[in-house]
TIFIZA-787447 format. One line per 2 residues: number of its first residue (from 1); their letters; for each residue z, x, y of C-alpha. Coordinates in Angstrom, 1 decimal. Layout:
REM residues N
NUM	A	Z:X:Y; ...
***
This chain:
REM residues 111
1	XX	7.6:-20.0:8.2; 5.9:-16.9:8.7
3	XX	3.7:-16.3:11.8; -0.2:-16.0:10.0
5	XX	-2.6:-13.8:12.5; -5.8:-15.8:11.0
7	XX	-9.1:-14.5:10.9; -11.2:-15.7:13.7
9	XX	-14.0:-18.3:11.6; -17.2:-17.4:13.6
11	XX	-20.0:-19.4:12.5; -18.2:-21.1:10.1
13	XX	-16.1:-23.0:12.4; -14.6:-26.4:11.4
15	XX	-13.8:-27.2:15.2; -17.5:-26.2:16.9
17	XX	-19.3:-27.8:14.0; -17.9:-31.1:14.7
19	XX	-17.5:-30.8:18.4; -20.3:-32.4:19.5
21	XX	-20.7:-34.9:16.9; -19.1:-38.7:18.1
23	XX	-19.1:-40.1:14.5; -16.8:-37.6:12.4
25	XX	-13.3:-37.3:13.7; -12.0:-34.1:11.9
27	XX	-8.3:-34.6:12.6; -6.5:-33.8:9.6
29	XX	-3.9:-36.2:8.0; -1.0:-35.9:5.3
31	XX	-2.8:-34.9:2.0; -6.1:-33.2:3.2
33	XX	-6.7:-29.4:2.4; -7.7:-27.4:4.8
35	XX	-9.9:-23.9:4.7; -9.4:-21.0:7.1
37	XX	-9.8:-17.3:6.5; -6.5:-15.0:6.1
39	XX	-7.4:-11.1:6.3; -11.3:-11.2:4.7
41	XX	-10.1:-14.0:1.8; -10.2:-17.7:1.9
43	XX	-7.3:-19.8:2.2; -6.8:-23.7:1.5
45	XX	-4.1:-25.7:3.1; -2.7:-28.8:1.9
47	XX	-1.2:-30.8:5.0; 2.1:-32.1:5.2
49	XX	1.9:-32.9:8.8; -0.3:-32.5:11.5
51	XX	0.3:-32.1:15.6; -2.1:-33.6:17.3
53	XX	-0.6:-32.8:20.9; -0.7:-28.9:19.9
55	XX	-3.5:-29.4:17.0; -2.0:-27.6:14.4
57	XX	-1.8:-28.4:11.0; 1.2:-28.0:9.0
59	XX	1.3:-27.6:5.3; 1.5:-24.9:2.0
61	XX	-0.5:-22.7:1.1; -2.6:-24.2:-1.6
63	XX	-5.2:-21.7:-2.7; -5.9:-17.8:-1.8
65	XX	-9.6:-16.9:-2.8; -12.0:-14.1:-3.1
67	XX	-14.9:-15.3:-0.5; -17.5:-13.7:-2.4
69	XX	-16.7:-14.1:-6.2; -14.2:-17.1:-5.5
71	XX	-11.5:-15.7:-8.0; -8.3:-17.0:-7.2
73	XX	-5.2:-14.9:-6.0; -1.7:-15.9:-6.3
75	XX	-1.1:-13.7:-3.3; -2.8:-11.7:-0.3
77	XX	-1.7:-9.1:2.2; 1.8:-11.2:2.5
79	XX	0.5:-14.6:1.7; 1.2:-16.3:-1.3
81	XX	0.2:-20.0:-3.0; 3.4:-21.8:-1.5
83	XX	4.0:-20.4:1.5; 4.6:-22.6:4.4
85	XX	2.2:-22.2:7.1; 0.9:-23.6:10.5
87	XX	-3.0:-23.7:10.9; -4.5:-24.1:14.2
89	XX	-7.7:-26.3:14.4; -9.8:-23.7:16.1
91	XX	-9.1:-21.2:12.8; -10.6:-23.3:10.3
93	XX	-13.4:-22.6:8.4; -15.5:-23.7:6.1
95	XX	-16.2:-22.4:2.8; -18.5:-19.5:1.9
97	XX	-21.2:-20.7:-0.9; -20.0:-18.9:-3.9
99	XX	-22.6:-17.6:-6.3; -22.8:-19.1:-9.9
101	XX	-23.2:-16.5:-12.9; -25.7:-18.3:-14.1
103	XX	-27.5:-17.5:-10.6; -30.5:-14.6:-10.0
105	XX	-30.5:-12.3:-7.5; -32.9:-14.3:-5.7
107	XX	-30.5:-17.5:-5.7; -32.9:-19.6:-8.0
109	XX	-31.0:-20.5:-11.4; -32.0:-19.6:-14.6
111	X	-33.7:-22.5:-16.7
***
């Protein structure tokens, strides 16, 4: 498994959204996909095990995406859909809202 540098979330952090909140429990189990940011693009992880004591996640790589056109990529800057990778909790991210073609400018949709 290859050591991923991830990109730090910012706002979009999975971790400080649900910090504060008593009623979700975020903890990832076997099965759930995960997003975090690898290197500008977005990144989905499929779980195969998660460490609680370290809170890491442990999976593949499920998904590489464009964040602003949402294209998918079979591989970025060294990652590729397969790879086996650890993701910390306080790297994930949500996803960006991607635009739909049949959106305007102004974000209304066309009738």
């Amino acid at each position: 498994m290859a050591h991923i540098d991830w990109d730090d979330p910012g706002a979009q952090s999975v971790t400080a959204y649900y910090r504060n909140d008593p009623n979700i429990d975020p903890q990832p189990h076997a099965g759930s996909v995960l997003s975090a940011r690898y290197r500008g693009r977005v990144v989905r992880v499929t779980v195969d095990a998660y460490d609680r004591k370290a809170g890491i996640s442990h999976g593949k790589v499920a998904a590489i995406m464009d964040a602003d056109s949402g294209k998918r990529l079979d591989q970025h800057a060294g990652l590729s859909v397969g790879d086996p990778v650890a993701l910390p909790d306080d790297k994930r991210a949500f996803e960006p809202a991607v635009k739909d073609d049949d959106e305007q400018e102004d974000g209304a949709g066309r009738a």
